[in-house]
DOBA-262268 format. One record per residue (C-alpha): residue number from 1; residue in three letters; chain; x, y, z. Coordinates in nm, 4 decimals, padded with zeros to 6 digits. Each point is the difference from the previous one (the first is absolute). Example, Ala and Ser with C-alpha at 12.3 -4.5 7.8 and 13.67 -1.06 7.14 Angstrom:
1 | Ala | A | 01.2300 | -00.4500 | 00.7800
2 | Ser | A | 00.1370 | 00.3440 | -00.0660
END
This chain:
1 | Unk | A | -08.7567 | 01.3473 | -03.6823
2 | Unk | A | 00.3467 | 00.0677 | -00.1774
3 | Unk | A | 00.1762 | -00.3228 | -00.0321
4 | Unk | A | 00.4121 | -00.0310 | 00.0130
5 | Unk | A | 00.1215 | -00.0430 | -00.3568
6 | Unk | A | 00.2176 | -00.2851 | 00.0972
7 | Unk | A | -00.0906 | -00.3362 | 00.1459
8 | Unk | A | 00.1497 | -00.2621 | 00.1947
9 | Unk | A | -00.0064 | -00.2967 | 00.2168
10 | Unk | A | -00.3410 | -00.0925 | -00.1975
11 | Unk | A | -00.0250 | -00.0775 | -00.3384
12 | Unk | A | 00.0022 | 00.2626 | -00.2423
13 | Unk | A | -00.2902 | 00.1150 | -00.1916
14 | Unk | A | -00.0408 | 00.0992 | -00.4049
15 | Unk | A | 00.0850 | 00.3728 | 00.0577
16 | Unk | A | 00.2792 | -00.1080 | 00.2745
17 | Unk | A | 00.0913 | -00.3184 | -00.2686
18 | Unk | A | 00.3501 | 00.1040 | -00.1855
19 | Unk | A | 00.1703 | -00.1877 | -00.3280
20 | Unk | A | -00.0042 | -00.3625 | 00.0154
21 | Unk | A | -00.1827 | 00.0385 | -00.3037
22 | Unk | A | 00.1938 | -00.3212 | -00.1518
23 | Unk | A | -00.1178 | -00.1950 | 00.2836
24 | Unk | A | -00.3401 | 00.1355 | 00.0155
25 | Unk | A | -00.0313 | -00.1013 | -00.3801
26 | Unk | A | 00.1601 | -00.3526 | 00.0723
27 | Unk | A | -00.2291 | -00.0681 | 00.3024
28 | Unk | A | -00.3153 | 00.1436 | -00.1914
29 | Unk | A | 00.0392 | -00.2727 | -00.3337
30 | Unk | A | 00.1022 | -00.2673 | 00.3012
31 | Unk | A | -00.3732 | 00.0778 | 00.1718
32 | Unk | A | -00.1717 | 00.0212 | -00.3340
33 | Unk | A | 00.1760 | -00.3103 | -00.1306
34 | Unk | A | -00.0624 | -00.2131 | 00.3384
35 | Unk | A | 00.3915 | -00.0782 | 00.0545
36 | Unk | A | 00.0705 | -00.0503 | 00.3354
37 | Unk | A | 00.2736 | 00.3107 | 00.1142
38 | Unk | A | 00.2568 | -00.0496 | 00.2970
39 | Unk | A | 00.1426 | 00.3769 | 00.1387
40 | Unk | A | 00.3107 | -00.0022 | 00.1814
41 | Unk | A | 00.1839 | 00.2995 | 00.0893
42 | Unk | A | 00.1595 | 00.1205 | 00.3399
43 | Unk | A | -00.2457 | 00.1323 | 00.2689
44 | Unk | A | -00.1745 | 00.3494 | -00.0948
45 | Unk | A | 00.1093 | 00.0529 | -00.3734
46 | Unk | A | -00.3606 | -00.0106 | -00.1092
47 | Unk | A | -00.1339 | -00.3301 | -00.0163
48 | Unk | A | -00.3314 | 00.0675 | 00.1472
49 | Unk | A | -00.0637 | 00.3205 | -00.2078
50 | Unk | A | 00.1055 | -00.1751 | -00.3263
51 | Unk | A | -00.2905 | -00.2452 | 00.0706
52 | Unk | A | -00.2734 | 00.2098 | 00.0772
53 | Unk | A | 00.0368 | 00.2726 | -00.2172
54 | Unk | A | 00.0055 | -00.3080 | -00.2998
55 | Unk | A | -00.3360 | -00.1459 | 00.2187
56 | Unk | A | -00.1836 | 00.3664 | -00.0400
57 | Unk | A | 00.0464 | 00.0312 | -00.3556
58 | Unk | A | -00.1041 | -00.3202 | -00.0564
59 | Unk | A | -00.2689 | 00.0164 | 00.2227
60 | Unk | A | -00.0826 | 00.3504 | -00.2311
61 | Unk | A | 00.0726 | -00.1766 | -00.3231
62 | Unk | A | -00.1316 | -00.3638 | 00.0317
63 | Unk | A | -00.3637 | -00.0686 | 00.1099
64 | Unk | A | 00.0553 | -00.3612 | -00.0798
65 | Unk | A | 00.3704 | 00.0063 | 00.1840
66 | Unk | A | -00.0742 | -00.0333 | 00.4442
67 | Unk | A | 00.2903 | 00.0988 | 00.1737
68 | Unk | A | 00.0439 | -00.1463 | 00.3588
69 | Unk | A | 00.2094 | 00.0848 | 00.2290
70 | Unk | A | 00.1737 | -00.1496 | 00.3041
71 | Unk | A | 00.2417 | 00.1136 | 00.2847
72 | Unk | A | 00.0804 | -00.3016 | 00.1948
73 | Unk | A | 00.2363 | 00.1622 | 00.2141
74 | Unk | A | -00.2146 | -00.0688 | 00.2988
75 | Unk | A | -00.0835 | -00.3724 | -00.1113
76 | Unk | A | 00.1785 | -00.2314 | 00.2720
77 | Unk | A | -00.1813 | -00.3217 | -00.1195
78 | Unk | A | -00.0939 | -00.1954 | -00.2759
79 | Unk | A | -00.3876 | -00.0339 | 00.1053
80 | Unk | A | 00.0500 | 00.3892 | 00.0707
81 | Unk | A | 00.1328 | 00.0296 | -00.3658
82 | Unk | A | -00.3206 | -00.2253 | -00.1824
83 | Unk | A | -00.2875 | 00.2388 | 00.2220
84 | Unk | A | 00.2170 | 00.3579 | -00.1204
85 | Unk | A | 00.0344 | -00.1719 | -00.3929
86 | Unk | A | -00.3566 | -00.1212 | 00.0381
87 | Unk | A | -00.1283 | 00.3134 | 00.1095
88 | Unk | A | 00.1732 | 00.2566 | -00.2268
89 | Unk | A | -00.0064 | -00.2022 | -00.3313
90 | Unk | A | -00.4354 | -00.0032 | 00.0966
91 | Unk | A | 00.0482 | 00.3530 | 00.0549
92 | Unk | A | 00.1501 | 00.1459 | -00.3180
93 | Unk | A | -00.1985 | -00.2109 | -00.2047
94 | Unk | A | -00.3566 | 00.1432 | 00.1542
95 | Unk | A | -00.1420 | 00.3244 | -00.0310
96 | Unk | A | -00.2071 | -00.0091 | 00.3097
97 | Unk | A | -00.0208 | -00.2191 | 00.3333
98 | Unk | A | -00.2852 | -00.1667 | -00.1230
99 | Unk | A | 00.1515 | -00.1911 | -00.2702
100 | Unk | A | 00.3299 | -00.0241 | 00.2111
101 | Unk | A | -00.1990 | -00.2381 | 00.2084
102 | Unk | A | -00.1860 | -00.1950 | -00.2672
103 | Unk | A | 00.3270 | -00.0583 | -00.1773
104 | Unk | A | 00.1228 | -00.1809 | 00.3316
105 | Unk | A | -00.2525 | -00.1791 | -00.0035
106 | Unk | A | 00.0248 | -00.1099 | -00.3568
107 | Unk | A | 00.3365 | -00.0621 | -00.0140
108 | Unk | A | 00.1160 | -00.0838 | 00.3072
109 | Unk | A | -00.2973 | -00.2160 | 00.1324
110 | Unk | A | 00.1791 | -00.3403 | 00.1215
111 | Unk | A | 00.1950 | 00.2660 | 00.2397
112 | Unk | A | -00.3128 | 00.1059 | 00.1488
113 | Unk | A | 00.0974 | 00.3478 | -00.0207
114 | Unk | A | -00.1041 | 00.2940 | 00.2434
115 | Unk | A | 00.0294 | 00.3268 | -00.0811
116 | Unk | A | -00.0854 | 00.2641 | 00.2827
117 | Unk | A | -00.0030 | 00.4391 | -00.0708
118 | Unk | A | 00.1329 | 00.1826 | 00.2659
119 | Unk | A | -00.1971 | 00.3815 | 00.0026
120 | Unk | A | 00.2294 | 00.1363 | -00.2305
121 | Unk | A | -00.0456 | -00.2444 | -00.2839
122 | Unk | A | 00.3876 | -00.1795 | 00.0535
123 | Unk | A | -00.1383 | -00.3990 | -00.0620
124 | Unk | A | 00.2032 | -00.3180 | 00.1734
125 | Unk | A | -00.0225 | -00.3377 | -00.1151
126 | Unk | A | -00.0076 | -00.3492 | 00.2048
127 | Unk | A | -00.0842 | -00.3219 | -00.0491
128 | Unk | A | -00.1766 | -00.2756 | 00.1178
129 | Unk | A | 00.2488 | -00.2698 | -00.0481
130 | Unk | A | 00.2526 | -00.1020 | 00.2501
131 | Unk | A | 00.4149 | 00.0919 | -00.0983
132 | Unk | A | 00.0624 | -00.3365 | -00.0588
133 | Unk | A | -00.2622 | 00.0025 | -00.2566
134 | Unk | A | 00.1184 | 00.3335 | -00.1933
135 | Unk | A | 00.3598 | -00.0945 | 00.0185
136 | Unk | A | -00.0710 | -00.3162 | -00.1400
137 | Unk | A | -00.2439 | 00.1353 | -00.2876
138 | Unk | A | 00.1196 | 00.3542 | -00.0681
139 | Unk | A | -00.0992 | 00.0275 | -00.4100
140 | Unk | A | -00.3535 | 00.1069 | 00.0230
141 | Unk | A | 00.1940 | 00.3316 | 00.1556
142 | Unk | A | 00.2975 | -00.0082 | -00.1494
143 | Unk | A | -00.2007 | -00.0159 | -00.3739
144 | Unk | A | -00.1929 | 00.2612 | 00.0971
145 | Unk | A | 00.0748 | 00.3224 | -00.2772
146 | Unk | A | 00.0247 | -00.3195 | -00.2213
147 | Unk | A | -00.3755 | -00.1024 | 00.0510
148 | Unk | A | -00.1164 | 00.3671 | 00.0332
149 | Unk | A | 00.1719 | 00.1159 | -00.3254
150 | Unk | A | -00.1017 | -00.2910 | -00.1828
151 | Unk | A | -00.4159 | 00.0283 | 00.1155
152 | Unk | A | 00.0251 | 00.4078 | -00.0585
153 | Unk | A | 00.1942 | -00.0587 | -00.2553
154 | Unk | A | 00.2556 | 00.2811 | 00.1045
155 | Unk | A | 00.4081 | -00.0095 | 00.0600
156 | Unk | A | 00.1141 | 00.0268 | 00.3533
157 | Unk | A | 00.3389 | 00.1502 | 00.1092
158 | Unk | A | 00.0928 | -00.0922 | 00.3655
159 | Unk | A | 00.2460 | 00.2205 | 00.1588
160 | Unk | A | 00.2135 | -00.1330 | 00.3236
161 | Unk | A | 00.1868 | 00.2517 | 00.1521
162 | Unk | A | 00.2540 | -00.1347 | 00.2731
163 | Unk | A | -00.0265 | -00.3055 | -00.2145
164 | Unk | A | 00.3010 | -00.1747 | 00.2938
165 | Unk | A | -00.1457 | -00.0305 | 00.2593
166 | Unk | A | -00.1451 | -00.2769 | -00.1371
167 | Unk | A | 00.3525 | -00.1635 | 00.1052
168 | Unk | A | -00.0924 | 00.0500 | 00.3632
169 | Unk | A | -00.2698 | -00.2283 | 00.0047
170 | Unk | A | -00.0108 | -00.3408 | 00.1626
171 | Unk | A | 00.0987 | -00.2705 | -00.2644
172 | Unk | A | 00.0797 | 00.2894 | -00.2605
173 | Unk | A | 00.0982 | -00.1632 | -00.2815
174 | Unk | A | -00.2620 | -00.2485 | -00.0168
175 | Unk | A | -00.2189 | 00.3148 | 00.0047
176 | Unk | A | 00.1695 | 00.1241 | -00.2800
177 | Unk | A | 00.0025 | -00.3420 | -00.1995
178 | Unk | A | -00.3682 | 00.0677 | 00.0265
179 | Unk | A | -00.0650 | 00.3350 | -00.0948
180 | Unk | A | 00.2265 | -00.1154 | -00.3249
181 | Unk | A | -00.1761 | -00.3059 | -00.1121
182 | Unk | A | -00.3113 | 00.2444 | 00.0102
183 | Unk | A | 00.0689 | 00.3054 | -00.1287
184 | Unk | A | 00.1810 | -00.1512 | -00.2969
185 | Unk | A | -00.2429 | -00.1591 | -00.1637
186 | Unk | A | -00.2244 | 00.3553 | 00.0153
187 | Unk | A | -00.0605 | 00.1472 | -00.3784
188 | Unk | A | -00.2365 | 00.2314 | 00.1380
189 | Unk | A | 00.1450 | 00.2060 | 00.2677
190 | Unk | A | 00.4018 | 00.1481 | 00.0137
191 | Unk | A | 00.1809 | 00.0169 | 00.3860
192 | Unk | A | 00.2326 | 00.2694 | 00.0165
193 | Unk | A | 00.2154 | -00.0801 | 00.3220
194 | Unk | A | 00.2642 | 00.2417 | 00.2063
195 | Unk | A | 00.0926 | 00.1305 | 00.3259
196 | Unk | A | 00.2371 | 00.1717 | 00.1869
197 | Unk | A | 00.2918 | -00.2543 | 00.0796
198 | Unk | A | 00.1557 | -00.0434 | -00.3242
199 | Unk | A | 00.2383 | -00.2760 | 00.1613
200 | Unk | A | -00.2851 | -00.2144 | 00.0446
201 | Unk | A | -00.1635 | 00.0385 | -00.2612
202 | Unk | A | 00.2979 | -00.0990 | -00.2262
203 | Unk | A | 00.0230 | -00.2742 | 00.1575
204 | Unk | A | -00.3825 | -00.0708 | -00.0261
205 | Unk | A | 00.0132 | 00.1000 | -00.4169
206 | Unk | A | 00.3642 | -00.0737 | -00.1165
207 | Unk | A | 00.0796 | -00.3085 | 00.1990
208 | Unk | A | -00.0397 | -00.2682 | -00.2000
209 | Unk | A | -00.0495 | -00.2106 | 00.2805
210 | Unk | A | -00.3137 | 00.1486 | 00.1239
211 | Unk | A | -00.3793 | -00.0480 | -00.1510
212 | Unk | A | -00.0379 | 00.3511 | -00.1287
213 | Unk | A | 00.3043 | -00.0197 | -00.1725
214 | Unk | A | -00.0865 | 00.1328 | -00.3874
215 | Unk | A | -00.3331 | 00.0835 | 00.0774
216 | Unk | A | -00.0009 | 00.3313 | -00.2199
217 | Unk | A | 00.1432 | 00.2843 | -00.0997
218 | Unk | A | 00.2650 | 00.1178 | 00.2420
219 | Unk | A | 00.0415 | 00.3997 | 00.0154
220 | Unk | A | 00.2983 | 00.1543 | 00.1535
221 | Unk | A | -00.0832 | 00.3369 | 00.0638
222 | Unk | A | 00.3181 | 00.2219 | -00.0465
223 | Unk | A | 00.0090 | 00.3610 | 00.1952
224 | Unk | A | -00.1566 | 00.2846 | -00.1821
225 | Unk | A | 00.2771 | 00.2028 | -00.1620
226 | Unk | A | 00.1281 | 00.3732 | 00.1311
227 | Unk | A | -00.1660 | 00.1128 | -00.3418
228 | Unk | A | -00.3438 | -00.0710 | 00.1326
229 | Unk | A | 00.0145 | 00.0968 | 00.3108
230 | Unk | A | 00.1341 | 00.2995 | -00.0718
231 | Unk | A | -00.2563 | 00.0579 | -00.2421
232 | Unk | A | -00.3258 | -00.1222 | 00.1807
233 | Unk | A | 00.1524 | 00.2334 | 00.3450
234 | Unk | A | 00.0287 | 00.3072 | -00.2259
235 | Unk | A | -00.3954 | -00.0938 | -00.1252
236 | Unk | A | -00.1228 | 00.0110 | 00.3244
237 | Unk | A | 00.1905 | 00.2656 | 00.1990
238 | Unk | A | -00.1497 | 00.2315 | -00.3287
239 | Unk | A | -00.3383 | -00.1515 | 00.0242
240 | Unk | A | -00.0045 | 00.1545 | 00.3839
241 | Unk | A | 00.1609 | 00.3262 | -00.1066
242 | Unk | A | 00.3690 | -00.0780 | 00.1233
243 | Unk | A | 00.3130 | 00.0003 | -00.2105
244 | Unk | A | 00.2749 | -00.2632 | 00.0086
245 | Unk | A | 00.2355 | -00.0066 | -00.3047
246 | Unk | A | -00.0054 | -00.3515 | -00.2060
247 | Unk | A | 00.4228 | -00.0041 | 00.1643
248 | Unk | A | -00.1598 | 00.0779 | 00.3339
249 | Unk | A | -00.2596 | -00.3051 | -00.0054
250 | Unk | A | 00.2615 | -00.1922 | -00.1219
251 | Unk | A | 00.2734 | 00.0786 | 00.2672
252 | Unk | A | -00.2793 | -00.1657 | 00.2422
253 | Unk | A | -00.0870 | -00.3296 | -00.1865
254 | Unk | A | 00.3764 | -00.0296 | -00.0240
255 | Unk | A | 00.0638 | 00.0590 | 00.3640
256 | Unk | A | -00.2594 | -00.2811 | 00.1217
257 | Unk | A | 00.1605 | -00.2391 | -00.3361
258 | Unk | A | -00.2956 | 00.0123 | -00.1267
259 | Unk | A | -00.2314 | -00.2117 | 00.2765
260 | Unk | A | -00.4077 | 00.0480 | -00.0735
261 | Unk | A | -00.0334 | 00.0429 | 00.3319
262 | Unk | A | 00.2430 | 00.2501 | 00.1241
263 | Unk | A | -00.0091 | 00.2232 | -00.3221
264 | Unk | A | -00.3634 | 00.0320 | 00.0428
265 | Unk | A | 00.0491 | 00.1056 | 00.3923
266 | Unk | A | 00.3107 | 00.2056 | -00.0575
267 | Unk | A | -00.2097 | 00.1594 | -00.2544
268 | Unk | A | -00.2589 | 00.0757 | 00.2233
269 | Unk | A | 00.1863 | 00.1423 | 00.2462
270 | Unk | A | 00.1732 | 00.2295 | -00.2044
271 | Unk | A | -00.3383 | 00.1068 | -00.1511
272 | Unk | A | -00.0394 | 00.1071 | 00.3778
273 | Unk | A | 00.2662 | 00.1714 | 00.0837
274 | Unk | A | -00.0368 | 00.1975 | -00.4062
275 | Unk | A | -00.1958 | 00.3286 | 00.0575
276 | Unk | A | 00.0098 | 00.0752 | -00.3834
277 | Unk | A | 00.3270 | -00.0834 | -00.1399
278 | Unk | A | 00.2251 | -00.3417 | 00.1177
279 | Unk | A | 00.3694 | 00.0155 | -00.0080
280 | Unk | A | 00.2945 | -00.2485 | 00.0968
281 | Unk | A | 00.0127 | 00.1315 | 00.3993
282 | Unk | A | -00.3695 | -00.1264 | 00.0392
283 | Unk | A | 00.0583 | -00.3044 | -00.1600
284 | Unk | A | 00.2741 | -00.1049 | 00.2044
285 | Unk | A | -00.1628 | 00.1792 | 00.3185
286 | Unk | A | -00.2722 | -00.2886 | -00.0429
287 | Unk | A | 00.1952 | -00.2914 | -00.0698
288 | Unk | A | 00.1887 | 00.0639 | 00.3069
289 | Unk | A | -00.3178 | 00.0618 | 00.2051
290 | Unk | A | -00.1250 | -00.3589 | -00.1710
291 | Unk | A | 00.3203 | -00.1382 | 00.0865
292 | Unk | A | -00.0710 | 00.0955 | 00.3868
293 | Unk | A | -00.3167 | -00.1350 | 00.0478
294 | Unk | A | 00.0856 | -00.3569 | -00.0481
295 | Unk | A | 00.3252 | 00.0479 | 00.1565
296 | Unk | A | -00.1415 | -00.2043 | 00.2961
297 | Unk | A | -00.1030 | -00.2852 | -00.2430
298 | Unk | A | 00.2845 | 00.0077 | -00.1521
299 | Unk | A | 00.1863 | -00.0365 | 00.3425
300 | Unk | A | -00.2328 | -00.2837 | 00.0972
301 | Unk | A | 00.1041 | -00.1905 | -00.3277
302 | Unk | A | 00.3837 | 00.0055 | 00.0350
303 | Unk | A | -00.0369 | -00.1304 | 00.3254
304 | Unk | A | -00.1648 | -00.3357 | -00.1509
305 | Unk | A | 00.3390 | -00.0323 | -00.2026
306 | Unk | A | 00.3074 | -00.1708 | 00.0828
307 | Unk | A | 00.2989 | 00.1811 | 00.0007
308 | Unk | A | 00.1199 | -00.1734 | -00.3490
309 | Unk | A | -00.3371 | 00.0324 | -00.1968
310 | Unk | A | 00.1005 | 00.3945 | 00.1158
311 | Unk | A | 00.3294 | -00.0208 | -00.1143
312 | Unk | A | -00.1760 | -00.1607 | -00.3697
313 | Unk | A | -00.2219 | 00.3244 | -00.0219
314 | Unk | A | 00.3238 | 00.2080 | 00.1087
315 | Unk | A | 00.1603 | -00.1493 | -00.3161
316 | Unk | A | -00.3425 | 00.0254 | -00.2188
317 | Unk | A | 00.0316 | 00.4090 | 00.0782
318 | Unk | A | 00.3321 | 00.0176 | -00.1112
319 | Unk | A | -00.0387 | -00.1309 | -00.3314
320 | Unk | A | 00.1627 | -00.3347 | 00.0332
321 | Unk | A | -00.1405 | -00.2828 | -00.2412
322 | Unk | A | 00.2730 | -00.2732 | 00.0957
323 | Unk | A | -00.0941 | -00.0580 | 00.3245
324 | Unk | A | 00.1815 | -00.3702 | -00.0218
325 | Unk | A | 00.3400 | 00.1163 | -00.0423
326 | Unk | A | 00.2490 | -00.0098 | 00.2740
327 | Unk | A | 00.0929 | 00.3378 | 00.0264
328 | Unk | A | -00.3539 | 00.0926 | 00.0424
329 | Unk | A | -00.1255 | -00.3259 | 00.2474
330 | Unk | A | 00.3292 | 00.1493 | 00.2267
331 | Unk | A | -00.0813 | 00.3704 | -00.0514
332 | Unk | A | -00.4180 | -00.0238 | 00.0836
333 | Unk | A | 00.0720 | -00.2886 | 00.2359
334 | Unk | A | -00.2443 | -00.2162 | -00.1610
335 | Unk | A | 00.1418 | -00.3651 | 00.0645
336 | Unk | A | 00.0630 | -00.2456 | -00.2411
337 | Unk | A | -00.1884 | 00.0002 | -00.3302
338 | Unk | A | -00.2032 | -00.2534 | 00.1238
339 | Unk | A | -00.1425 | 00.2688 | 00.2558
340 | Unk | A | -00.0421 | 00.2538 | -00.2327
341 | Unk | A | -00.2213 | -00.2456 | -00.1973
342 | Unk | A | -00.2361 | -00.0083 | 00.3214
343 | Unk | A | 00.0420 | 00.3836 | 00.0692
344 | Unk | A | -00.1811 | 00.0188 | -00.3827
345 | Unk | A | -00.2667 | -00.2494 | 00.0684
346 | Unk | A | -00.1032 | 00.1465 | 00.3070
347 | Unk | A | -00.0362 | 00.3621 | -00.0957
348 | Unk | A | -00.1446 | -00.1011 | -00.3427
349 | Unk | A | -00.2740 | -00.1730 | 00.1965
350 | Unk | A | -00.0587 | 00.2700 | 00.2272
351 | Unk | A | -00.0209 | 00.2669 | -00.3471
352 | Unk | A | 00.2882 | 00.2115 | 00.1706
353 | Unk | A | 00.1865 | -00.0802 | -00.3382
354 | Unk | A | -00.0667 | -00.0854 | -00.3264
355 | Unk | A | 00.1966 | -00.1682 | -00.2832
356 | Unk | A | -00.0627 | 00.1830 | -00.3513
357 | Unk | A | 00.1944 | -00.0616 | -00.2900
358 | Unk | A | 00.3001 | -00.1598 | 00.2481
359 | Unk | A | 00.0157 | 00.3300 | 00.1597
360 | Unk | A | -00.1011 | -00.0128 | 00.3614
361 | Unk | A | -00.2271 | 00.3202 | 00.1447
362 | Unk | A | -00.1336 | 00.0925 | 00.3071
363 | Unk | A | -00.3706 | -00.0113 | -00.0645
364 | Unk | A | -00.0821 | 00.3151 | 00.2116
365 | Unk | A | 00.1236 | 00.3270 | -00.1734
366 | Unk | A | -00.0150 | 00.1833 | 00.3295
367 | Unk | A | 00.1237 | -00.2525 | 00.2495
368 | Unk | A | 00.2761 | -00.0171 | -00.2191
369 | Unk | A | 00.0506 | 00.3821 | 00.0169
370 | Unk | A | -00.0328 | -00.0569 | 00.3991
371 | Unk | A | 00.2423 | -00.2552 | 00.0328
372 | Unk | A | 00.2585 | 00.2539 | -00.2082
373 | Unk | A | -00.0680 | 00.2962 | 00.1961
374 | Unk | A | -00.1275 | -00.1041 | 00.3156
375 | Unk | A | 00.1276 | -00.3543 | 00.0764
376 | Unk | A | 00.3923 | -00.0868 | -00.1212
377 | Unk | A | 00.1272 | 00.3886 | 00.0084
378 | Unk | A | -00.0133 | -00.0892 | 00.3701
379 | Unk | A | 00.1310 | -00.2861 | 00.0491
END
């Protein structure tokens, strides 16, 4: 079966993979090495795909090198958290059930471990002791790749995508005090740590108030240039025997600013709607026809605002940068600059906006383009 040449809304794979060679390279000597990388970037520039495509060529590359990885999106609880590390870390570090089990066993014996198969091979791990019991005495998990990659005597990269939700836990930041005074004293094994909410997590990493603070290397991943993109779209609309000029493929990076996410889709739909040659029309054609299916979600997310934090992104649009000055707190009706202080904070921590080199953006390329065309023209 043909597949699309463009991916998104999963993470992207080596032949879907563009640039970020600089990154790749910096992550790669960071895994060999064993220093401990932090990713922060806005929601769906890449994160995830940066990791794993780094993970499979190591994985390639490395016999000595296991790469686990983690997505603890799901995770509501720490004793949820110590079964899903437990599990995994036995996992990648076993080449069959057999010795996934024995390992437990071995390693993990004053937990009195159970591991059970469901038909298709996916293992879950208990264990015997009561919560108070794990909560209290944590380490024989929590030193797990450690004691692994020092008996095989292999290196162990673990992986944690959605590395915040960690802050949703009960008693987070003990939990986190704990996960620090463990994994820093690992020489064996590297944690690579990231997620999706890059306001939390900068305040998980780059607070110096907080237990992870320093921990690693910290990578801010920047947006892939117009360059690339309009390079890599060119590559594949000629590897399926369609034609888009290198200006063409550039036009719609540029159009979406850009965003991973939305280049890749309008790509894709513009592959679509290209019999054999693109031009400009279909381009456009398919941004607007993006643009209209998530109207409705669009519409559902303006009505969460208040009538000022609309008024902010009214000002945002128009290319205003000082929002504090009275001419503009009168004209956008934001309130004192007091107000406008909270009108930041609250759609900073809700990733509506973003604050990049003092310049403040609306983080969504095409609810921007929404609220232009669709939203303030009529009001």
């Amino acid at each position: 079966m043909k597949r699309l040449p463009f991916i998104f809304g999963k993470s992207s794979d080596s032949i879907n993979f563009t640039d970020r060679e600089e990154e790749s390279e910096r992550l790669e000597l960071n895994f060999k090495s064993l220093i401990n990388t932090t990713i922060i970037s806005p929601r769906r520039w890449g994160k995830t795909s940066l990791v794993e495509n780094v993970a499979e060529k190591i994985r390639k590359e490395e016999k000595d090198i296991k790469i686990c990885m983690l997505d603890i999106f799901n995770v509501r609880t720490e004793t949820g958290f110590y079964e899903y590390f437990a599990k995994e870390v036995l996992s990648s570090t076993s080449s069959r059930w057999e010795e996934m089990a024995e390992n437990a066993k071995i390693f993990l014996s004053h937990l009195l471990p159970r591991i059970t198969f469901s038909p298709d091979s996916q293992a879950e791990i208990s264990f015997g002791v009561g919560w108070e019991t794990l909560q209290k005495n944590p380490d024989e998990i929590l030193n797990l790749p450690e004691t692994i990659a020092k008996a095989k005597k292999i290196s162990v990269i673990v992986c944690i995508d959605e590395f915040q939700s960690i802050g949703d836990f009960d008693e987070s930041l003990s939990f986190q005090r704990k996960l620090r005074s463990h994994w820093q004293r690992h020489h064996n094994v590297a944690y690579c740590l990231f997620g999706s909410k890059k306001t939390m997590l900068m305040d998980i990493f780059a607070n110096s108030a907080m237990p992870f603070y320093r921990f690693g290397d910290i990578m801010f991943l920047e947006k892939i240039s117009n360059k690339k993109w309009g390079e890599f779209i060119n590559k594949r609309f000629a590897d399926t025997k369609k034609k888009i000029t290198i200006n063409q493929a550039e036009y719609l990076a540029q159009l979406v600013n850009n965003h991973s996410y939305y280049v890749q889709q309008l790509a894709q739909q513009t592959w679509l709607r290209t019999k054999t040659s693109c031009n400009r029309q279909v381009i456009d054609e398919s941004l607007q026809s993006i643009k209209n299916q998530l109207s409705l979600l669009f519409i559902g997310q303006v009505e969460t605002l208040t009538t000022t934090q609309i008024n902010f992104l009214k000002a945002v649009i128009d290319g205003e940068t000082v929002f504090a000055s009275q001419a503009n707190l009168q004209k956008y009706k934001l309130g004192s600059s007091a107000n406008l202080k909270k009108i930041k904070t609250a759609l900073i921590n809700r990733e509506i906006v973003d604050i990049a080199t003092l310049k403040v953006e609306i983080l969504d390329p095409i609810f921007q383009l929404w609220l232009t065309e669709n939203y303030f023209t009529k009001k």
